[in-house]
N, C-alpha and C positions, 0 to 999 in steps of 0.2 A: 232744402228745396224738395217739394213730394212733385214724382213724376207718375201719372195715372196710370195704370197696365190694365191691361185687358179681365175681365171676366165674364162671367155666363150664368146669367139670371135663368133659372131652371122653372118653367112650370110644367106640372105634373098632370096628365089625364087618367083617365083609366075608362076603359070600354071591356064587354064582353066578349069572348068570341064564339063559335061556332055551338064550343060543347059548353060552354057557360064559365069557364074560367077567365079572371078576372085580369086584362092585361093594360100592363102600366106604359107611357107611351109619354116619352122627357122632349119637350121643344126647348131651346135655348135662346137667348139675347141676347147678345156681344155688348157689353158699356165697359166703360170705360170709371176705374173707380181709383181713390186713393188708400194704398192698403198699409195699414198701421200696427201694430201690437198691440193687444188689449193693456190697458192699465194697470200695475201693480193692484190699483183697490179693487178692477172690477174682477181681474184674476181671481182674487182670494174671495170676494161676495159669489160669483156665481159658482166657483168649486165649495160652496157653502150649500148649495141648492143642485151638487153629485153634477154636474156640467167641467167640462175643459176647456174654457173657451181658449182662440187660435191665434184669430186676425181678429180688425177693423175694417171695416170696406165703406168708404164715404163715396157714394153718389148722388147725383141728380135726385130730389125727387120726384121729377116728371117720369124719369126710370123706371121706377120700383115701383112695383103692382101688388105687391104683399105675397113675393114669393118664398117658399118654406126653403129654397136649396141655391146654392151656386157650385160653380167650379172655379176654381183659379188653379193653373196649371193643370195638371193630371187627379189634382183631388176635387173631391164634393163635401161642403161643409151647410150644414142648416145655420138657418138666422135663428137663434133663439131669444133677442132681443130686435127692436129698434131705437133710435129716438133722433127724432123729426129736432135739426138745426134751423136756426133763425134764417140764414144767408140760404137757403132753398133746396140744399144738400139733406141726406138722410144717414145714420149708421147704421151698418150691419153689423151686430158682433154674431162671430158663428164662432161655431164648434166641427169639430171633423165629424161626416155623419156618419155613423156607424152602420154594420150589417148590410151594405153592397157587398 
């Protein structure tokens, strides 16, 4: 049985300030997703193409707005894939994102 947890659909802005420097400015979503481990095949296909993938994160796709980042617990991982299920749900496979 998969029990949904909590995560945090990241979208990103960026605005200028005062002296022209470029500042980045994170709003978050609360959904609710089911989190899975990538598959043995897609493990070894996408560490073929220099990625690590992490999780699965299956949600709603009324959800998902084609965001680049989430958090689940204290981390942030990018989606570097999707793919749109039949039954209305979406997957995120991410990877842990580097350079925060």
């Amino acid at each position: 049985m998969n029990i949904a947890e909590k995560i945090y659909l990241q979208t990103i802005a960026y605005t200028v300030d005062s002296i022209g420097q470029r500042v980045e400015t994170v709003s978050e979503t609360e959904v609710f997703a089911l989190v899975e481990s990538v598959s043995q095949t897609e493990f070894f296909d996408a560490g073929e193409k220099g990625l690590k993938p992490e999780f699965k994160f299956v949600v709603w796709l009324t959800e998902y707005e084609g965001q680049e980042n989430l958090r689940y617990g204290s981390n942030v991982y990018s989606v570097y894939r999707t793919y749109r299920r039949k039954d209305g749900r979406i997957e995120l496979y991410t990877q842990k994102r580097v350079g925060d």
